[in-house]
N, C-alpha and C positions, 0 to 999 in steps of 0.2 A: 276465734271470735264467733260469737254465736250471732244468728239473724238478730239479733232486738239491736246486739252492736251493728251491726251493716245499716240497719235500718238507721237509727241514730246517727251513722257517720252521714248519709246521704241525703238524711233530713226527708224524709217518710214518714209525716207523723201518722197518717192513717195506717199506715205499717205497724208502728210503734203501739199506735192504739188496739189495732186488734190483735195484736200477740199479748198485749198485755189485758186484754181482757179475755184473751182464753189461758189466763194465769202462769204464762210462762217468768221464771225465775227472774228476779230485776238486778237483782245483782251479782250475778256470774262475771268472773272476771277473766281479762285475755292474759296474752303473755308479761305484758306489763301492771298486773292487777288493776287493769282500769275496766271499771263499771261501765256501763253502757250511757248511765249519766254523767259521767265524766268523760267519755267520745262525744257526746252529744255538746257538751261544756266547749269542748275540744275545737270542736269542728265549726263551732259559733249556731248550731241549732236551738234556739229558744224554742219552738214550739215542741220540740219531742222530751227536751229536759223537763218543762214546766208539765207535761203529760207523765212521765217519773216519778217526780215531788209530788205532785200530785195522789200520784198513785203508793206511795211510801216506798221509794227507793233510796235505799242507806245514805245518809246524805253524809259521815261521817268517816268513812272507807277509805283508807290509804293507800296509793298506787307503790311503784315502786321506789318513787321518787319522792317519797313521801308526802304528795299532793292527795287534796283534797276534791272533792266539788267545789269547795268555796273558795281556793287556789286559781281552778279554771276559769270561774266568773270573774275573780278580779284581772288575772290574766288578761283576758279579754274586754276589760271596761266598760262588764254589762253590769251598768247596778242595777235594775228591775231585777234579774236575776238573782244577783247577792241579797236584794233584799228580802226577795221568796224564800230561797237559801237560809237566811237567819230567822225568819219568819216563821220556819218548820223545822228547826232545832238544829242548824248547823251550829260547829265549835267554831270559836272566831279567833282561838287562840293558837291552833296545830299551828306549827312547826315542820315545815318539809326536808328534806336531806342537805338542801343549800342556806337552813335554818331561819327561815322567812316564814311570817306570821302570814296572813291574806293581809292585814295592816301594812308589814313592812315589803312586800309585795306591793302592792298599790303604790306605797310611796316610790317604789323604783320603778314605777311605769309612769310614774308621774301622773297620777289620775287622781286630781284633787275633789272631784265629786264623792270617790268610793273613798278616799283616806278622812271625807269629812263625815259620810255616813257612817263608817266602821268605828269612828271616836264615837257618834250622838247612840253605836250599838255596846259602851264600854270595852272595844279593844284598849290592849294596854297600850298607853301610851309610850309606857317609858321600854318598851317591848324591846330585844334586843338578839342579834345572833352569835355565832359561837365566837367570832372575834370582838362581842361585847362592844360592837358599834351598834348606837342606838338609833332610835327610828328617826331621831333628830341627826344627828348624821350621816343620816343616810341621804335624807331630805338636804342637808346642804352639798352634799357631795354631789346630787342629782339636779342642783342650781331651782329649787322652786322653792321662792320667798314664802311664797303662800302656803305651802305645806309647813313651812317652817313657824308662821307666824299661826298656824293651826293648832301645831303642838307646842310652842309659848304660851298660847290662851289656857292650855291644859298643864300648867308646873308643870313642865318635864325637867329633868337634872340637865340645868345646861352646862356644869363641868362638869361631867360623867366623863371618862377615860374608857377608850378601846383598849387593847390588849397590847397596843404598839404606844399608850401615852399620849394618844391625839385624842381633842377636843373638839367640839362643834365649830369651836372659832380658829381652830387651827385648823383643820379642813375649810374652813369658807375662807380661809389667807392662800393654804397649799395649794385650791381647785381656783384662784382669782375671782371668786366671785365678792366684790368688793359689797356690793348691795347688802349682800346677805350679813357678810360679817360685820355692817355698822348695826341691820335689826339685831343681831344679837348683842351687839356691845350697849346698844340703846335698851335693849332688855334686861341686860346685867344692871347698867346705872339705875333702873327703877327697884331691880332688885333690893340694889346696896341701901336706895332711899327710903325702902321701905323697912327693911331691916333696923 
């Protein structure tokens, strides 16, 4: 790790600032390819990251795990953050190695502020990982109504099939969460009405 990481990790942002204003490299990476803005992400330091972005540090760089900076803010359920983050050209769509959006992320942290901003930013809704459970499934498996009735506002496929043949409404039978699978059986019936 180089000082701009030490400093980041320990949250020095006068640190941060004056190495990076005697031009030292912003996006040198450690043994895990993580940027000093993603230690800074990491370690819950807003004021050395926002001194980064600022300063034009990669905001799009993949670790080893294939996270983002935009991974680490939802991570952490800073949206001020994510919104600087999108605001200065981060991708909203990467995919990391556990094949999770910053979207479908969010929704397994249950952070229904960052899953409604990341929609009003055009993530995909109907966004999906490699066993092809959708972001609506994920949200029922993770018991919040409200995520769920977030991505119903947005047509998402509510009979999309994973990889194993389960549906959003068979996950909200399998996990008991009864709530959830009458909003969706109440979503289908408007569906059929409308059809």
């Amino acid at each position: 790790r180089t000082a701009l990481h030490w400093a980041c990790v320990n949250g020095h942002a006068e640190v941060v600032t004056f190495l990076v204003d005697r031009k030292c490299q912003l996006d040198v990476l450690d043994g895990e390819n993580r940027t000093p803005l993603m230690k800074a992400l990491q370690c819950q330091r807003e004021d050395c990251a926002n001194i980064l972005v600022d300063s034009g540090a990669g905001l799009n760089i993949v670790d080893v795990y294939g996270n983002t900076a935009l991974h680490y803010a939802v991570y952490n359920k800073n949206l001020s953050v994510v919104a600087k983050l999108l605001s200065h050209g981060a991708v909203v769509e990467t995919q990391n190695k556990a094949s999770l959006t910053p979207l479908l992320l969010a929704i397994t942290k249950r952070s229904e502020q960052i899953v409604e901003f990341l929609l009003t930013k055009n993530a995909n809704a109907n966004a999906v990982n490699r066993f092809k459970c959708t972001a609506l499934m994920l949200a029922v498996c993770h018991g919040s109504s409200e995520i769920v009735g977030m991505l119903l506002l947005r047509n998402v496929d509510v009979f999309a099939e994973d990889t194993c043949g389960m549906t959003a409404v068979r996950y909200a039978i399998a996990c008991g969460f009864d709530h959830i699978h009458q909003q969706l059986l109440e979503y289908i019936r408007k569906l059929s009405k409308n059809a």
